[in-house]
C-alpha positions as semicolon CSV with decimal commas, in nm:
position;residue;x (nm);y (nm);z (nm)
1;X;-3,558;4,860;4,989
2;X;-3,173;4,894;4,840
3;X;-3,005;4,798;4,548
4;X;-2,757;4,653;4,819
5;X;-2,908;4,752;5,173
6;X;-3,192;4,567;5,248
7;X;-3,316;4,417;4,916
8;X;-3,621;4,236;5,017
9;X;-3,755;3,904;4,909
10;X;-3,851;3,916;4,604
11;X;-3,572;3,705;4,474
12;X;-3,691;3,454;4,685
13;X;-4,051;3,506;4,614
14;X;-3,964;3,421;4,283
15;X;-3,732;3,079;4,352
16;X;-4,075;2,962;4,566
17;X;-4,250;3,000;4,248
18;X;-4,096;2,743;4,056
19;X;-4,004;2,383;4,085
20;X;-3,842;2,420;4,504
21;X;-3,705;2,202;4,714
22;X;-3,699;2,302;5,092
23;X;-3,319;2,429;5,196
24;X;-3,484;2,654;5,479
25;X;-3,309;2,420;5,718
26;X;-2,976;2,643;5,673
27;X;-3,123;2,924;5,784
28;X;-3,126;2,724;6,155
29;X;-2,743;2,646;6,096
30;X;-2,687;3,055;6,034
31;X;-2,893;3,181;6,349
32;X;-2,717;2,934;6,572
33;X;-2,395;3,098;6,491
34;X;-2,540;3,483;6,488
35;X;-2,344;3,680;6,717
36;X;-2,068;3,369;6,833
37;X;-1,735;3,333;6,714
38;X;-1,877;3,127;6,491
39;X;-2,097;3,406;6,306
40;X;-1,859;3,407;5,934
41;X;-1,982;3,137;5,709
42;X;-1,842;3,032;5,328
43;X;-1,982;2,786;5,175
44;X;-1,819;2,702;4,838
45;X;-1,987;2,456;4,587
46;X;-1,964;2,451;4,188
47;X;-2,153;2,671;3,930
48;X;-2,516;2,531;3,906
49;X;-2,521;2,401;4,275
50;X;-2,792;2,660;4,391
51;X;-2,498;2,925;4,575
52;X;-2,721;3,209;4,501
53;X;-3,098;3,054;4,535
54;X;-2,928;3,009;4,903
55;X;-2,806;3,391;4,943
56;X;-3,154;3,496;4,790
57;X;-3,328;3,284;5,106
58;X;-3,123;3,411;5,361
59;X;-3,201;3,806;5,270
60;X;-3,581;3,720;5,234
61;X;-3,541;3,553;5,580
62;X;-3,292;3,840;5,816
63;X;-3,397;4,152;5,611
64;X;-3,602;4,399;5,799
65;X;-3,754;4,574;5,547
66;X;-3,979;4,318;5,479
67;X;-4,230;4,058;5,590
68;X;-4,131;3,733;5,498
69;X;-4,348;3,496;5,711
70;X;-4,606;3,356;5,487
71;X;-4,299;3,291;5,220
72;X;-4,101;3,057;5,541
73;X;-4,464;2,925;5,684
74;X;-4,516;2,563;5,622
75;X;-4,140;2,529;5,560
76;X;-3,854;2,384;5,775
77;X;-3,730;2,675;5,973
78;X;-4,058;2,764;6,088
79;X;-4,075;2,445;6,296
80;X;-3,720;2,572;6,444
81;X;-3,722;2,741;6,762
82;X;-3,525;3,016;6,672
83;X;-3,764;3,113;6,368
84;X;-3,948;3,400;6,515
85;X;-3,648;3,511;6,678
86;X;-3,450;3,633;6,406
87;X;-3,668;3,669;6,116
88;X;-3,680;4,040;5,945
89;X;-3,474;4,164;6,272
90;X;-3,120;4,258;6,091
91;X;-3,003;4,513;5,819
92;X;-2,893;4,317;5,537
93;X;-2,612;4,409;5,350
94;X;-2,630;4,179;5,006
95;X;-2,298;4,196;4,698
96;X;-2,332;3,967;4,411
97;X;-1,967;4,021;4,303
98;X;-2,049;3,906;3,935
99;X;-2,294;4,209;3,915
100;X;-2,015;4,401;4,016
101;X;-1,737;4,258;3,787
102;X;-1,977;4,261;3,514
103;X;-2,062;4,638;3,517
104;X;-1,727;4,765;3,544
105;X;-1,619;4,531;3,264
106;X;-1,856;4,684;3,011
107;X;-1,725;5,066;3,138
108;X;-1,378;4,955;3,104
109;X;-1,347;5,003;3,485
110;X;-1,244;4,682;3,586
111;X;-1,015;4,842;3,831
112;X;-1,224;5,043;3,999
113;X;-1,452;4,729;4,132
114;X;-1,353;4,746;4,504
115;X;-1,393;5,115;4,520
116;X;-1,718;5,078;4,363
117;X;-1,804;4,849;4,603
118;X;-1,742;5,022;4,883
119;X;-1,888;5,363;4,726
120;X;-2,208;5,227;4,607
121;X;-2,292;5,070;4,935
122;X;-2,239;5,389;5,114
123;X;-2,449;5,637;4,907
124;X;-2,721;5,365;5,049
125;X;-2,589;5,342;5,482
126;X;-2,612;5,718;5,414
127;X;-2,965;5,717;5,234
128;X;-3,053;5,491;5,520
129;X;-2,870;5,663;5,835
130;X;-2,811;6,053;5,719
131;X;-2,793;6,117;6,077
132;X;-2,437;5,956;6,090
133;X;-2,102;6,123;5,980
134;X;-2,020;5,990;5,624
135;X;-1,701;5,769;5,667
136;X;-1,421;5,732;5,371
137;X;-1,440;5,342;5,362
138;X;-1,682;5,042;5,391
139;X;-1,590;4,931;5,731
140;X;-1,577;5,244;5,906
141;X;-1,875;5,315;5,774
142;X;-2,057;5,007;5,950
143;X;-1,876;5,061;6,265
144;X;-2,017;5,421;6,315
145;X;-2,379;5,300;6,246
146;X;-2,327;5,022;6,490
147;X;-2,187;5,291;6,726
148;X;-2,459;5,508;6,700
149;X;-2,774;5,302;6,667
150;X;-2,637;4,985;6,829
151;X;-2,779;4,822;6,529
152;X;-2,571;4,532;6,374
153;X;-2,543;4,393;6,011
154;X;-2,582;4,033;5,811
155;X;-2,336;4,057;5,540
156;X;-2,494;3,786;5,229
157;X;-2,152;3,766;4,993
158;X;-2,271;3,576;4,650
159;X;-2,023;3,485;4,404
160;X;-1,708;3,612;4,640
161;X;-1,434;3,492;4,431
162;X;-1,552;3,623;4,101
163;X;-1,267;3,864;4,129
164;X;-1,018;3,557;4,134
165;X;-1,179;3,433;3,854
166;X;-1,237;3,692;3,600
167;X;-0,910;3,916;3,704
168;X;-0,666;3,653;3,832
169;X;-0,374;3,836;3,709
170;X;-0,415;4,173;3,856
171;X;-0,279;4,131;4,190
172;X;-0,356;4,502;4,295
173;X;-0,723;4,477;4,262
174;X;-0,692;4,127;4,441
175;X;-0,506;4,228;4,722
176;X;-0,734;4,580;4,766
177;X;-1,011;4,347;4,762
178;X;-0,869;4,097;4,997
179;X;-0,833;4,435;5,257
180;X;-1,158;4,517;5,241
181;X;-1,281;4,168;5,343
182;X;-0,999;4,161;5,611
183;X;-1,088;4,561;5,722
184;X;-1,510;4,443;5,710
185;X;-1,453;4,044;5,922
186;X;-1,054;4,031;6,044
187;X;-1,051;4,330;6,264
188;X;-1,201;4,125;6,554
189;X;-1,242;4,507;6,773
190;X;-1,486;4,608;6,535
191;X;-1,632;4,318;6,347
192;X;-1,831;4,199;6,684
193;X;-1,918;4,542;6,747
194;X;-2,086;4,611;6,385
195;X;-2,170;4,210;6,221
196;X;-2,418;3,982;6,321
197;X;-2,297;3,702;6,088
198;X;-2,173;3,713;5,729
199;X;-2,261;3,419;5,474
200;X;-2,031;3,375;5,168
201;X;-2,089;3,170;4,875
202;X;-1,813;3,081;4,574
203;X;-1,693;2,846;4,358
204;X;-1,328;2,847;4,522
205;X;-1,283;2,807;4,914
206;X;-1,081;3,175;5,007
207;X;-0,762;3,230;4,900
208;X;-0,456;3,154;5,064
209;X;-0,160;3,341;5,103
210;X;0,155;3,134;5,177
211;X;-0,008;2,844;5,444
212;X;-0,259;3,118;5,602
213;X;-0,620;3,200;5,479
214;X;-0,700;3,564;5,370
215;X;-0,954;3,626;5,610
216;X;-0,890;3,314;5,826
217;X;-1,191;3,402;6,092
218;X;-1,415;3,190;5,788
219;X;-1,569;2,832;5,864
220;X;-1,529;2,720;5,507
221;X;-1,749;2,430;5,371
222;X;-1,704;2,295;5,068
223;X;-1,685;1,994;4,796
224;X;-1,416;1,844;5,016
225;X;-1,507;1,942;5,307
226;X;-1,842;1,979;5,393
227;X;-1,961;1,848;5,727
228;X;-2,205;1,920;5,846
229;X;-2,364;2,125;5,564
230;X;-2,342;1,809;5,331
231;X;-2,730;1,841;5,221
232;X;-2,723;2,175;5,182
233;X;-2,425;2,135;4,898
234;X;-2,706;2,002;4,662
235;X;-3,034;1,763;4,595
236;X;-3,021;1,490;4,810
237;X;-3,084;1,115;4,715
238;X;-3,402;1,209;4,899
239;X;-3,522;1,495;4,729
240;X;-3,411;1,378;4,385
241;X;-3,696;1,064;4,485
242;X;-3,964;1,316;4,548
243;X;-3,899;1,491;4,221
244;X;-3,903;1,188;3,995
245;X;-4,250;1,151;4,134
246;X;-4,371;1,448;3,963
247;X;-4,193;1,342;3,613
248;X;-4,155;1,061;3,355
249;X;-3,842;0,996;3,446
250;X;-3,750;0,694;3,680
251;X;-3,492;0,770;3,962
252;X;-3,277;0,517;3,857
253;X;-3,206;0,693;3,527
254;X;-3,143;0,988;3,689
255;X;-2,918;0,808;3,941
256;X;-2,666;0,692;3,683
257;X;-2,649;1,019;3,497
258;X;-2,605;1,315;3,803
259;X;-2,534;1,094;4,074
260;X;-2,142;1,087;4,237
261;X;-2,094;1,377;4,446
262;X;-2,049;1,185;4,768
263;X;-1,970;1,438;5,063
264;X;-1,900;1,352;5,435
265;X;-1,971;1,010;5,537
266;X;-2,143;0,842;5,225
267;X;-2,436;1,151;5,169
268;X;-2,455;1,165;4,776
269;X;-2,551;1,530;4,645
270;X;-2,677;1,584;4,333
271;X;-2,600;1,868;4,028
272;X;-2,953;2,057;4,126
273;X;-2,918;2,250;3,771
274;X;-2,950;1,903;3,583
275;X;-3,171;1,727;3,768
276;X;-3,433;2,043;3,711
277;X;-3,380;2,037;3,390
278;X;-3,444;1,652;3,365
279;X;-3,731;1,653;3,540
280;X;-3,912;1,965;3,385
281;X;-3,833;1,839;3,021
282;X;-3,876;1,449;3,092
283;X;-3,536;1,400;2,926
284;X;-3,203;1,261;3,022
285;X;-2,916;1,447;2,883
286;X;-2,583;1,625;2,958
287;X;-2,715;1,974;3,120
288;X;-2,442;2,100;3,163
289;X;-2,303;2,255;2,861
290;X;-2,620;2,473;2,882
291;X;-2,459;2,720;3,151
292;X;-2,024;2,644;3,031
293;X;-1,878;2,529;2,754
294;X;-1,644;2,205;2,772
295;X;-1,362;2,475;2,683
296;X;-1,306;2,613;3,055
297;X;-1,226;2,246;3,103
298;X;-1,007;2,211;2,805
299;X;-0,782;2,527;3,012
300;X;-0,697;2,261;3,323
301;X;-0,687;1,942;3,213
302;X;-0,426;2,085;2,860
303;X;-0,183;2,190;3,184
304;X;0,153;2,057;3,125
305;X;0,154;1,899;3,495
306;X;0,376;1,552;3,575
307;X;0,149;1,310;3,601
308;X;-0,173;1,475;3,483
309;X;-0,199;1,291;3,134
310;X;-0,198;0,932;3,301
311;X;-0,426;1,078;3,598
312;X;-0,678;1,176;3,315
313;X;-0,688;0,851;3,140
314;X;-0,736;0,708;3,510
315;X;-1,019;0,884;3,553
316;X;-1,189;0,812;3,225
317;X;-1,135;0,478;3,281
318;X;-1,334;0,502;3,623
319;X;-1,012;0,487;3,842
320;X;-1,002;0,634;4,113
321;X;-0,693;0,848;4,187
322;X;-0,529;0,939;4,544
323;X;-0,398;1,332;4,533
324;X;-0,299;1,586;4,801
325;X;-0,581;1,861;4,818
326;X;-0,370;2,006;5,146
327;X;-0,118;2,173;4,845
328;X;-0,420;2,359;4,675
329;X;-0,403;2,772;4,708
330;X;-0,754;2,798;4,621
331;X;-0,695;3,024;4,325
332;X;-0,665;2,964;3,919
333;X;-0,290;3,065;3,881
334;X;-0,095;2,900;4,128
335;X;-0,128;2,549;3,948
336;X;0,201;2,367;4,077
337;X;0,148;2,053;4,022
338;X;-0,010;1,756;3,919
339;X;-0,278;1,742;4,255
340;X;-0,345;2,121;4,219
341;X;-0,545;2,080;3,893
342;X;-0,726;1,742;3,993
343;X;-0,856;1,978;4,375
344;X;-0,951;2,253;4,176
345;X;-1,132;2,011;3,940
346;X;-1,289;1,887;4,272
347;X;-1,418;2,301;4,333
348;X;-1,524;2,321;3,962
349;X;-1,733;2,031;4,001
350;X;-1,567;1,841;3,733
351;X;-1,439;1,557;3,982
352;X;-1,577;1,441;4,306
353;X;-1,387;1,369;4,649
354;X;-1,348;1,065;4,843
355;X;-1,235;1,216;5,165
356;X;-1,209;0,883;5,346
357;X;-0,976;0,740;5,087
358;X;-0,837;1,078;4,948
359;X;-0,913;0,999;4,613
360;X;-1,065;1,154;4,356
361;X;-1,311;1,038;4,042
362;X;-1,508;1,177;3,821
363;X;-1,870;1,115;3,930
364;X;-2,140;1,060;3,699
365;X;-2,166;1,025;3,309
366;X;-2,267;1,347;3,232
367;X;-1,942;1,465;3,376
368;X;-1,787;1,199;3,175
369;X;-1,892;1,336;2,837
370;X;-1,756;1,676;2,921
371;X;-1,406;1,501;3,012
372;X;-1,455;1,360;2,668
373;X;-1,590;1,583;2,486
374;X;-1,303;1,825;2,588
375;X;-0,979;1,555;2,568
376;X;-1,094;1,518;2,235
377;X;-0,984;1,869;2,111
378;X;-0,689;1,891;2,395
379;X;-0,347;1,913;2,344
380;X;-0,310;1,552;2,507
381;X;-0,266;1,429;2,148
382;X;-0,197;1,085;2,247
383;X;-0,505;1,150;2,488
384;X;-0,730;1,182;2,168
385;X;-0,630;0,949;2,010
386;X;-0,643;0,737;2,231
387;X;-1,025;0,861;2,241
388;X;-1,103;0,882;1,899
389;X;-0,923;0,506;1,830
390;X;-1,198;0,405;2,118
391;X;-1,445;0,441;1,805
392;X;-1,222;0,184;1,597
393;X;-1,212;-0,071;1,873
394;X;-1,558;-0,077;1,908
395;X;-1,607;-0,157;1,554
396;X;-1,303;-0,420;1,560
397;X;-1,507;-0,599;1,802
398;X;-1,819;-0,621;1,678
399;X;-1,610;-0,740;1,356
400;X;-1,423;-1,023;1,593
401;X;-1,119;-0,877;1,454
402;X;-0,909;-1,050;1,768
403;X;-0,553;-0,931;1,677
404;X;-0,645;-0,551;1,630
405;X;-0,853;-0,578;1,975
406;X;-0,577;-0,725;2,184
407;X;-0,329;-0,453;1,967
408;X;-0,581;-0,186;2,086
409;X;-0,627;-0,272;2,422
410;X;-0,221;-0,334;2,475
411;X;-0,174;0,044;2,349
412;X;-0,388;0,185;2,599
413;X;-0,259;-0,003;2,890
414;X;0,083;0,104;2,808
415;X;-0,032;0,456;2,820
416;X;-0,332;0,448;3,113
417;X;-0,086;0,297;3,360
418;X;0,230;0,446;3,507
419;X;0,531;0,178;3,543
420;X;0,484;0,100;3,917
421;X;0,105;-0,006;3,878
422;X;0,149;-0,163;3,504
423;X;0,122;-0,527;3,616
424;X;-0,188;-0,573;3,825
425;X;-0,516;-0,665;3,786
426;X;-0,715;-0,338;3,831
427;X;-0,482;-0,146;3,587
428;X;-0,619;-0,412;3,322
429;X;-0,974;-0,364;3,416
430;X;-0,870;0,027;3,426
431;X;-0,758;-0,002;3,059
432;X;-1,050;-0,190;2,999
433;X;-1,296;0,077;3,112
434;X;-1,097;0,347;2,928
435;X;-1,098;0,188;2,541
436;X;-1,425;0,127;2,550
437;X;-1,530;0,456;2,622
438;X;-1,764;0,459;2,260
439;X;-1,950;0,232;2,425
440;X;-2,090;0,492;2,678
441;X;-2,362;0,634;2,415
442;X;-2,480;0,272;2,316
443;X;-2,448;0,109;2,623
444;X;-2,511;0,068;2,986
445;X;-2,147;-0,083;3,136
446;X;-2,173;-0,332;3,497
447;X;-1,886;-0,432;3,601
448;X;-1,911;-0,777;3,836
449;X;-2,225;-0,883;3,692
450;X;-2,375;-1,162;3,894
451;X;-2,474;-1,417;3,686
452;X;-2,456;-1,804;3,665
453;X;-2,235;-1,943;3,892
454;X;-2,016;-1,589;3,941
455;X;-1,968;-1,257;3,810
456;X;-1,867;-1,187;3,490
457;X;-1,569;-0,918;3,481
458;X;-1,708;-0,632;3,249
459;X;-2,075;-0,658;3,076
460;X;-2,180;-0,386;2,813
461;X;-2,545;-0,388;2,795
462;X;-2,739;-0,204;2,498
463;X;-2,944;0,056;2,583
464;X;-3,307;0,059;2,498
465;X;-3,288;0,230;2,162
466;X;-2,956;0,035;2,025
467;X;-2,967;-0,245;1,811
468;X;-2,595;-0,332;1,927
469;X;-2,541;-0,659;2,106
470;X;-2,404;-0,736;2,457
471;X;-2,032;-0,718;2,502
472;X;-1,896;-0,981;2,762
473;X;-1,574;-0,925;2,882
474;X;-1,387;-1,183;3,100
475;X;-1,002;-1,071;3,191
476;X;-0,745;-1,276;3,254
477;X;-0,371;-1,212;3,410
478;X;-0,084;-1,424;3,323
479;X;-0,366;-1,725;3,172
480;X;-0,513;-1,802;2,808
481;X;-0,793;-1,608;2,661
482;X;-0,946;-1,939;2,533
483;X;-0,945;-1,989;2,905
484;X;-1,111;-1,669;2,972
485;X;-1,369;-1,808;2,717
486;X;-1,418;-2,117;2,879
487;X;-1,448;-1,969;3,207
488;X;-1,807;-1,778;3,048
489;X;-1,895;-2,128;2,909
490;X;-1,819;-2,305;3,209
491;X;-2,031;-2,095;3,475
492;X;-2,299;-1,963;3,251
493;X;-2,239;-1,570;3,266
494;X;-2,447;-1,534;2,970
495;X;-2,752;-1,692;3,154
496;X;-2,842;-1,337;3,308
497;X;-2,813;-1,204;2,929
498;X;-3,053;-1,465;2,718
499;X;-3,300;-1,244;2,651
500;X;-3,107;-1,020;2,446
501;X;-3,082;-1,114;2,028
502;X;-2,707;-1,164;2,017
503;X;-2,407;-1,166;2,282
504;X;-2,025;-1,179;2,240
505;X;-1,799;-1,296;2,431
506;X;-1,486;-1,152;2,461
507;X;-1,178;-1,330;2,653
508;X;-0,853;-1,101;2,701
509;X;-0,560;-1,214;2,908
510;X;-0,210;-1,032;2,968
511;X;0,060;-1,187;2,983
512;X;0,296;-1,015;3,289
513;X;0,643;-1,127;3,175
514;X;0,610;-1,017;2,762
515;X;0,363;-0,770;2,848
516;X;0,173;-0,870;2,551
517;X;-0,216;-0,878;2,532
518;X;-0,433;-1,134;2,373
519;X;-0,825;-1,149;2,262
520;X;-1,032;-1,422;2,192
521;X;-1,418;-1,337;2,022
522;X;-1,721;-1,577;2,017
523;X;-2,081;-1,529;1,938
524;X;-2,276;-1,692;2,235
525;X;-2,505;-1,874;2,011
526;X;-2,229;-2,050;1,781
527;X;-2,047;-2,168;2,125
528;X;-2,398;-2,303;2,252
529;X;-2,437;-2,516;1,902
């Protein structure tokens, strides 16, 4: 076994040790495209989304050097038809590109990655094949042994666009990179001749080059467009069940804090990082800081795009927001506009994809609090304030101050919606959503709470450890707030709510013509007496 030829299954070994969940059904995908023009495979998904457990299964599973059949027995593939077929048949050529990256950056060599590449990886084919002529590059290389033994290769790329993310300015070392992937899968004469199939996993989908893909011979699936590799992308609704069975923790509560990645046609993924962490400590909480700061965030969303401060406040506000992906280069420095940041938010994992609606949102409330967390630091200025002032209107309400709510909410509708979509009804429940945001720590929000004799617009339940009452929010456009008030009287919203110590109700109506915002506050006991 090889540091890069053949590396065995241990790494795989190890993943089967700890807490697993059963992705084998890829490998069936892979060996139905082994040797077909379909045989080149990328499948880019965020940090934390399991990219390398999945390269680390697929070597334990093709690589000769080993026997891997008790480690697949039991699991999904082995009920395939095509599991004895391939398994521990192929040479397997595995590059984590951050290994790479990382070793030349501590020698200061960070220029001589693709050379090392290439280098490294031959000492082994040599090692392995002495009996073939030593060849000057990577791909030549291959082709001879191919030639001479008639034995082909599985190429397992993790972490392929590291280079594009830790050297994005050097354009030499991208574009000798960018030949040796077109030299080892473009050069259709000798690719069949020497590669079985070739898997790929990144963050970004591969970089394009004007309208045309660098190595365009790729099937790409990723966070916008994954069929039909959608449950491979993640934990499943499915698997995230079977997992709360083993823990303290209630599905539901992991549902409202990691769920939102909805890929395809309505199949919701989930963050697997998080929900492992959840589970094996019995704790809800934001997982994601553990692995990157709120800082690489802070780098996007500070871009001085048209468009991209109101898009943000959107978002927050749980908007969701229509974009072009199609203009997207897949790389971190040609940001153009506005719909460039919000698709490679989508890649990052920051924002999830509506691809029926082409619209974009960011998914779950641990995402939220990074958005937060990181807008609260940002250049945005009026941004943070906006967020920090979120604090203040949360306290003006529980106060009944009625004049500095209604001033509060007014200044973030002017700024949350752009002129064309100022007067309507959802950019008020938008603005809503967004000056509340304090509330998120304190309190569980529904929005068209059945209750009564209707739904009441925006309800802010306190969670199980807050001693804050229920917010009831009923919105009205171009009416009275006192009518807004009478409208919670009048069809019992509160009746839902009873069992909680103390509820306000809160009536805000906007006026279309003036533009000017009102707020009416009651306790729901003193309206009852």
């Amino acid at each position: 076994m090889g540091t890069y030829l053949n590396v065995g299954n241990a790494g795989f070994t190890s993943i089967k040790k700890g807490m697993y969940v059963d992705k084998t059904g890829m490998i069936s995908f892979i060996n139905h495209t082994l040797d077909t023009k379909d045989k080149l495979t990328c499948v880019s998904r965020p940090r934390r989304f399991g990219k390398s457990f999945a390269a680390q299964m697929l070597c334990a599973y093709y690589d000769r050097s080993c026997d891997s059949r008790e480690l697949f027995e039991g699991l999904a593939i082995s009920r395939d038809d095509s599991f004895e077929k391939y398994m521990n048949k192929y040479d397997v050529i595995y590059l984590d590109i951050t290994g790479f990256v990382s070793r030349a950056f501590i020698k200061g060599e960070l220029r001589n990655v693709v050379i090392n590449i290439q280098t490294e990886v031959i000492e082994e084919l040599v090692s392995a094949y002495p009996e073939v002529e030593r060849q000057n590059n990577l791909p030549d290389m291959l082709y001879h042994i191919s030639q001479s033994t008639g034995q082909k290769f599985i190429f397992i790329i993790d972490e392929w666009d590291a280079l594009f993310r830790e050297t994005k300015n050097d354009k030499y070392l991208l574009d000798s990179y960018i030949q040796l992937l077109r030299g080892l899968f473009k050069d259709s004469g000798k690719t069949d001749r020497m590669i079985a199939a070739a898997y790929m996993t990144g963050i970004l989908p591969i970089k394009k080059y004007g309208t045309h893909s660098a190595v365009s011979d790729f099937i790409e699936y990723n966070m916008i467009d994954a069929e039909p590799l959608e449950e491979y992308m993640g934990f499943t609704e499915t698997e995230v069940k079977q997992l709360c069975g083993e823990s303290r923790i209630t599905f539901a509560e992991i549902q409202k804090w990691y769920d939102g990645y909805v890929l395809g046609e309505g199949v919701h993924v989930y963050n697997p990082k998080s929900v492992a962490e959840a589970v094996k400590r019995n704790r809800i909480r934001n997982y994601w800081t553990r692995t990157e700061t709120y800082e690489s965030l802070k780098i996007y969303i500070e871009l001085n795009e048209d468009g991209l401060r109101e898009a943000i406040v959107q978002l927050l506000g749980n908007a969701h927001v229509s974009i072009d992906v199609s203009t997207f280069q897949n790389d971190m420095t040609n940001i153009n506009s506005r719909d460039d940041v919000l698709t490679l938010l989508v890649h990052l994992g920051y924002l999830a994809y509506d691809s029926v609606r082409g619209r974009v949102f960011i998914p779950n409330e641990e995402v939220r609090e990074e958005f937060v967390r990181s807008l609260a630091t940002s250049k945005h200025k009026e941004v943070a304030k906006l967020i920090q002032n979120s604090d203040n209107l949360l306290r003006q309400t529980l106060n009944m101050e009625e004049t500095a709510v209604a001033a509060a909410v007014e200044e973030v509708h002017k700024m949350s919606a752009t002129p064309l979509f100022y007067n309507s009804e959802e950019s008020l429940r938008c603005t809503i959503r967004f000056a509340y945001l304090s509330c998120m720590d304190e309190f569980i929000k529904i929005e068209e709470l059945p209750s009564g004799h209707g739904y009441a617009d925006v309800v802010f339940i306190p969670k199980k450890s807050s001693l804050m009452p229920v917010l009831l929010i009923e919105l009205k456009w171009n009416k009275t707030e006192e009518g807004a008030i009478a409208q919670i009287r009048n069809k019992d919203y509160p009746y839902i709510l009873k069992g909680y110590d103390e509820i306000l109700l809160i009536g805000i109506s906007y006026d279309a013509e003036s533009k000017k915002h009102t707020c009416k506050i009651e306790k729901y006991q003193e309206c009852q007496e």
